[in-house]
C-alpha positions, 0 to 999 in steps of 0.5 A: 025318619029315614037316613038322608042317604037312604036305605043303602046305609042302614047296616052303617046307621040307624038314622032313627035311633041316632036321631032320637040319641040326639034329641031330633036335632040334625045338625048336632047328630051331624056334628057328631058323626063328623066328631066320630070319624075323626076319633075312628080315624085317629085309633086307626093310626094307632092301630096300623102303628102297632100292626107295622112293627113287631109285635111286643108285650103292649101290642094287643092290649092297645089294639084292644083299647083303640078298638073299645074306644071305636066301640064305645064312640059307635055305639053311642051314634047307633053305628052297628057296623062299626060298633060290631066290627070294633067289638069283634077285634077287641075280643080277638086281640084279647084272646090273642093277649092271653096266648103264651108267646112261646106257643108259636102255632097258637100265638100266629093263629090269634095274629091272624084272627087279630088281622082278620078282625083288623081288615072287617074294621077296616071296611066298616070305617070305609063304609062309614066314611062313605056314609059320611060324604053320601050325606054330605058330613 
C-alpha cells in the first residue's frame, strides 16, 4: 500500500509497515501519528528548554531521555526519519555526558555534536509534520 502523500514521504514513513503495525486500519494508524506528534512535540519543548539554559550536570542525560523517547515512539509507527535522527542525538548527548567538564576543548566538541544532532532532529520532526498535514492528520 502506498503513503496517501506519495512517494515524497517515503524517508518520513514507511506507510506499509506502519499499516501492517496497525492491523491495516487507517484510521487508528492515523490516530497514532497525530498521537506521535503531540509527544515529538512535547520532548522538543523540553529539549530546547535545556539548550536555552546553561548547561548542568542533568542536561545531557535529559536530552538523552527526550530524544529516546522520540526513538522509541518512531520506531514503533515505521518513522525512520525521526527514529534515525532521534537515535543519532542520544547518542551524541551520551558521549557528550561522559566528557569531564574540566576538558573544555573536548566538552565544547561534544556540545557542538549534541547541537548539530539537535538541528537533524529538528528538520526530521518538520518533515514529519509536513507529512502529517500532506495527509491531512
Amino acid at each position: 500500500m502506498a503513503t496517501p502523500a506519495g512517494d515524497e514521504f517515503s524517508h518520513v514513513i514507511d506507510w506499509t509497515e506502519a499499516m501492517e503495525q496497525c492491523g491495516d486500519d487507517e484510521e487508528f494508524l492515523r490516530e497514532l501519528l497525530s498521537d506521535l506528534r503531540g509527544e515529538i512535540d512535547e520532548q522538543i519543548v523540553k529539549m530546547d528548554e535545556v539548550l536555552r539554559n546553561p548547561l548542568n550536570d542533568q542536561s545531557f542525560l535529559l536530552i538523552m531521555r527526550a530524544s529516546h523517547v522520540i526513538k522509541g515512539a518512531s520506531s514503533n509507527l515505521m518513522c525512520q526519519q525521526l527514529r534515525e535522527a532521534s537515535t543519532n542525538l542520544e547518542q551524541s548527548a551520551a558521549g557528550a555526558n561522559d566528557i569531564a567538564r574540566e576538558n573544555a576543548a573536548q566538552f565544547e566538541n561534544g556540545m557542538s555534536n549534541v547541537e548539530e544532532k539537535y538541528t537533524e532532529l529538528k528538520k526530521a520532526v518538520q518533515n514529519y509534520h509536513t507529512f502529517l498535514d500532506s495527509v491531512d492528520v
